[in-house]
N, C-alpha and C positions, 0 to 999 in steps of 0.2 A: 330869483334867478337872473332876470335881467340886468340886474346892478351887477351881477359877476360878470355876464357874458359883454357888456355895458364899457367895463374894467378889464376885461381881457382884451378886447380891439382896441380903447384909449391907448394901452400900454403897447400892442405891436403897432399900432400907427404912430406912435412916438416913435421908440425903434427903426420904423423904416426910413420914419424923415428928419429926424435930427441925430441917429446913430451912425448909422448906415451910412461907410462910406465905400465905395469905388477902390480907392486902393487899400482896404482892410476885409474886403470877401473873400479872398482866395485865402488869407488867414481863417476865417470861419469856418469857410468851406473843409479846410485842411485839418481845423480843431472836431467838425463834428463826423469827419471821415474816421477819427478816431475810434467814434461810438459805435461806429454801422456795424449792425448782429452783432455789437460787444465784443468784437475779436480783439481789440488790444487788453479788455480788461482779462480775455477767458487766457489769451496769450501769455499774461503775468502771470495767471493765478497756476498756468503750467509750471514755468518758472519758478515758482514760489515752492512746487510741490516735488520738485527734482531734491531741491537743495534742505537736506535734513533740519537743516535751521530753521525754518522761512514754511517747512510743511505743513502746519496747523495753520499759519495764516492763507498758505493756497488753498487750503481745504476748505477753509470758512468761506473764501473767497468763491468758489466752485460753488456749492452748495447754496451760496447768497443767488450765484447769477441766476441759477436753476431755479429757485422761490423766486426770484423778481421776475424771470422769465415766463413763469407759467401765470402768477398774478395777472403779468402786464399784456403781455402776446396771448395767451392761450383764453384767459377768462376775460378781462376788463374790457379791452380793445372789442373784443366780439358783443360782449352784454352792451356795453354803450354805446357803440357806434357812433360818434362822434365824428362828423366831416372836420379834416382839414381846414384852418383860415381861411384861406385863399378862398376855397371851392366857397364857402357861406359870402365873404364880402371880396368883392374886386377890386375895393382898393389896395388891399394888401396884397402885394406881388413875391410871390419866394423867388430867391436866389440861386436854387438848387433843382436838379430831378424832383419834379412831385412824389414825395412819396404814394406808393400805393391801399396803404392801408389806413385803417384808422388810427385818429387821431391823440382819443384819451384811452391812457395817460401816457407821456414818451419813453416810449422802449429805451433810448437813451441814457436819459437821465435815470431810470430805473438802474437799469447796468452800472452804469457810474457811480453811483451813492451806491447801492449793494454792496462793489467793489472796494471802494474808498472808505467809507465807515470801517471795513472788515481789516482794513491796510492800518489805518490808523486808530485802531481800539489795540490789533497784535503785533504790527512791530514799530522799532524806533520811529519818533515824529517827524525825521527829519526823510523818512520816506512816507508816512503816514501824509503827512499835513501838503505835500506837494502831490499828493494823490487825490484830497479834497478838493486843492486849487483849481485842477486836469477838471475833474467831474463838475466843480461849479463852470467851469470856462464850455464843458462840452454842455451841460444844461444851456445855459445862453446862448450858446452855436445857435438852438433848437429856434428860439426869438429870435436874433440875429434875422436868422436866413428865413423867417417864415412860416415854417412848416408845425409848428406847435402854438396853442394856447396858453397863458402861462400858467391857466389853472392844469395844462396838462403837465406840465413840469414840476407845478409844486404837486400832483398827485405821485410823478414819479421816483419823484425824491422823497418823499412820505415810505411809496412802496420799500424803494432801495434800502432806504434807513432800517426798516421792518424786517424785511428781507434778511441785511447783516446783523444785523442783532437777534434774529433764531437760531441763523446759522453761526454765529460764535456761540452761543449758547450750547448747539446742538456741540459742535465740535469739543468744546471746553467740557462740556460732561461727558462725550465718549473718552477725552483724555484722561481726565480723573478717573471715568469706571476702567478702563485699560490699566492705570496706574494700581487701582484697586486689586487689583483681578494679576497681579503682575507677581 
């Protein structure tokens, strides 16, 4: 466990001091305001579910956020309890409002990948593949600014992945049994 936890602070003390710069935070800060409580991903997946075309991918998308939600925030975050970087080593300083909760695994990059997996398995790549982009750029936001482990990023992108692929799953066999049944 200590070679992870060892590999997790080499990797944000890199980060803070050969990444990090001065005039590229308010970019970060702006990339992972995207993720906060998932509303640009939940915001799409409305979107997505207005428009008869695009419905099964808002659905899948819904129902991912929901599974990566309750994985992330309701069960994992409370069972692990995981402090914050910051809070364990002082030389890592965030860039941002301290988050108030815990730390594994980031709610963010859950939402993200949930999302984005669910974008780019059901429609064209060319909305698919710039939804992965958005979700990897908001993962890294999470290092960037501080506030995550990257073992808690790559737990959430695990989750996320997980997540959309039940929920196409689930979605894709209610289509078919409706089709059935039609």
């Amino acid at each position: 466990m200590n070679i992870i936890q060892n590999a997790d602070i080499s990797i944000l003390l890199y980060i803070q001091e050969h990444i990090r710069k001065e005039w590229m935070n308010g970019f970060w800060r702006a990339i992972t305001f995207l993720g906060d409580g998932g509303w640009f991903w939940i915001l799409l997946a409305v979107v997505l579910l207005i428009m008869k075309k695009t419905r099964k991918a808002g659905a899948a998308a819904a129902i991912a956020l929901v599974i990566g939600a309750l994985i992330t925030n309701v069960c994992l975050k409370n069972m692990v309890a995981r402090v914050r970087p910051y809070d364990t080593y002082s030389a890592l300083i965030p860039i941002v409002t301290k988050p108030i909760d815990w730390s594994f695994p980031s709610g963010h990059t859950c939402a993200s990948f949930a999302s984005a997996f669910v974008y780019f398995r059901l429609l064209p790549k060319k909305y698919g593949i710039p939804a992965l982009v958005l979700a990897c750029m908001i993962a890294f936001s999470r290092l960037y600014l501080g506030v995550h482990y990257p073992t808690d990023v790559l737990a959430g992108f695990l989750i996320g992945l997980f997540a959309s692929a039940l929920a196409v799953w689930m979605v894709s066999r209610f289509c078919d049994h409706k089709k059935q049944t039609a």
